[in-house]
C-alpha positions in Angstrom: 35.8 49.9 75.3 35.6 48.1 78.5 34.2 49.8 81.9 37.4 49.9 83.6 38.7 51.8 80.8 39.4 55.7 81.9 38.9 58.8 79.6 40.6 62.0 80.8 38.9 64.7 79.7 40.1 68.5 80.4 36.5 70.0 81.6 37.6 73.6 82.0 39.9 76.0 80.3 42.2 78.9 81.6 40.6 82.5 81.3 42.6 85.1 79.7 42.4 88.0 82.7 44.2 91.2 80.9 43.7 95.1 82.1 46.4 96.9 81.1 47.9 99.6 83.2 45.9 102.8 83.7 47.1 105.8 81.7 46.3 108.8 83.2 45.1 111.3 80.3 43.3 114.2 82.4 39.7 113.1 80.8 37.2 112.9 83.2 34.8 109.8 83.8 31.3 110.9 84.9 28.7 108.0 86.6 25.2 108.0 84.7 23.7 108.5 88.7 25.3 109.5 92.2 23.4 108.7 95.5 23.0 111.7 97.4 22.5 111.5 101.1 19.7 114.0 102.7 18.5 114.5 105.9 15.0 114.5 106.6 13.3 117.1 108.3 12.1 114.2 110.8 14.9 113.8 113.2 17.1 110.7 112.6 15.9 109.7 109.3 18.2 109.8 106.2 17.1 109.1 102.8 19.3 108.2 99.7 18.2 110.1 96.6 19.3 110.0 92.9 21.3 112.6 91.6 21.0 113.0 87.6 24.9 113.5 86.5 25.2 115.4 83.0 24.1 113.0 80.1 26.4 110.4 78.8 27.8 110.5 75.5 26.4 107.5 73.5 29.2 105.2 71.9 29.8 105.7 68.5 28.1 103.4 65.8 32.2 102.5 64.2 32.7 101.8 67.7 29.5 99.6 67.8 30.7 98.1 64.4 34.3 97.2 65.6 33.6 95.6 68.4 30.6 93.2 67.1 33.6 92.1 64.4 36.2 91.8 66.5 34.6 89.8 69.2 33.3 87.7 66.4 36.6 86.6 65.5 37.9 86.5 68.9 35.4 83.2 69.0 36.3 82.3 66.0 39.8 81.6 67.0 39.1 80.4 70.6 36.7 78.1 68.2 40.0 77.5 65.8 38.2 78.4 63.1 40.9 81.3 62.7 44.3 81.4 62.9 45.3 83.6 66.2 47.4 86.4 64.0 44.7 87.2 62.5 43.7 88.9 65.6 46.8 91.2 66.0 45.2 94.2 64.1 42.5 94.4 66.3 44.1 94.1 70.1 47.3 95.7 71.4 50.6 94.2 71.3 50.1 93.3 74.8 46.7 91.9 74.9 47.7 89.9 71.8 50.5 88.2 73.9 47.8 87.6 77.0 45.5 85.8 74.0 48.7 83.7 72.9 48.6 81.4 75.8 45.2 80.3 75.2 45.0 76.7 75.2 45.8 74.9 71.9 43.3 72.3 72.2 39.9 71.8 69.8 36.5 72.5 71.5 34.2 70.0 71.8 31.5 71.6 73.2 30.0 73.3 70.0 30.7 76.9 68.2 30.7 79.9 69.8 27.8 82.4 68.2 27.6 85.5 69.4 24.3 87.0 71.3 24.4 90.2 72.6 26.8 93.4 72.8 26.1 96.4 74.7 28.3 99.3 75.4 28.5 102.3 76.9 30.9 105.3 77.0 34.0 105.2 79.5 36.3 108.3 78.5 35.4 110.9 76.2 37.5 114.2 75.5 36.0 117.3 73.4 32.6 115.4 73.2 33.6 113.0 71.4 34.4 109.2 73.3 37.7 108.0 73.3 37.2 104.9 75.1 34.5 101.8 75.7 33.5 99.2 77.7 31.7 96.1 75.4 30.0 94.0 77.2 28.7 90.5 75.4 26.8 87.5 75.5 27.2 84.5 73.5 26.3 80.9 73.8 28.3 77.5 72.9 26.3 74.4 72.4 23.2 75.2 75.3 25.0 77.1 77.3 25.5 81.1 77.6 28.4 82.7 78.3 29.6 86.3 78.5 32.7 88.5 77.3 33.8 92.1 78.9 36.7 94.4 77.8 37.6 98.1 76.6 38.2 99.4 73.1 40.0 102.5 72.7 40.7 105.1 70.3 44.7 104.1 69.5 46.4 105.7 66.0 43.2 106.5 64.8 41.1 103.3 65.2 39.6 101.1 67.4 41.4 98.2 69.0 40.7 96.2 72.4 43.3 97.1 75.0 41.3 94.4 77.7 39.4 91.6 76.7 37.8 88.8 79.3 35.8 85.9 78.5 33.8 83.5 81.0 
């Protein structure tokens, strides 16, 4: 290969950006903490304190489960190590078609491996949650990147109904 020989390579890669519509089911969403604004008996001071809301409802451990596996495969085929149907039992029909126009080309820069998954209640209805928001780490040859979406109670089971990934 000679110097003046020029090598296009595609540095960056469209985001799939999905939220679906919201649906408006009645459930409440409560905020772990509220500010609350007080006056002070000193005049013209104002201090912010911290309310304590009622105690969120920890996420499910099948919810935990689902998600860990789904966003597992979800690299796997941004990796093509999977074939992309194999991810329409575990998104909505619409997120699946958002997820279709990923591009088609082979990664060079390493496997995807997943880190870390948190989540935490969104929607809950008779105690129990009905919706959660995952939020992930995972790294690609040395550098770390991070995944967000929702998974919600649909037909009895899990599936994501928004997914993002930086």
């Amino acid at each position: 290969m000679t110097a003046s020989t020029r090598i296009d390579v595609d540095l960056t890669a469209p985001i799939v950006d999905y939220e679906p519509a919201p649906i408006e089911t009645g459930a409440t969403v409560r905020a772990p903490k509220r500010l609350q604004v007080v006056a002070d008996p000193e005049p013209g001071c104002v201090t912010a304190s911290a309310v304590d809301a009622p105690p969120e409802v920890a996420p499910p451990t099948p919810a935990l489960m689902f998600a860990d596996a789904a966003l597992r495969r979800v690299l796997e085929v941004s990796d093509r190590r999977r074939p992309m149907a194999q991810l329409r039992p575990l998104v909505t029909p619409t997120l699946f078609d958002a997820m279709s126009s990923w591009p088609r080309h082979t990664r060079t820069d390493g496997t995807a491996a997943l880190r870390r998954v948190r989540m935490r209640t969104a929607r809950e209805r008779d105690g129990l949650p009905t919706a959660v928001e995952v939020f992930a780490t995972f790294s690609r040859g040395p550098r770390l990147h991070a995944a967000a979406g929702r998974i919600e109670m649909l037909g009895g089971r899990w599936q994501f109904v928004a997914l993002q990934l930086g």
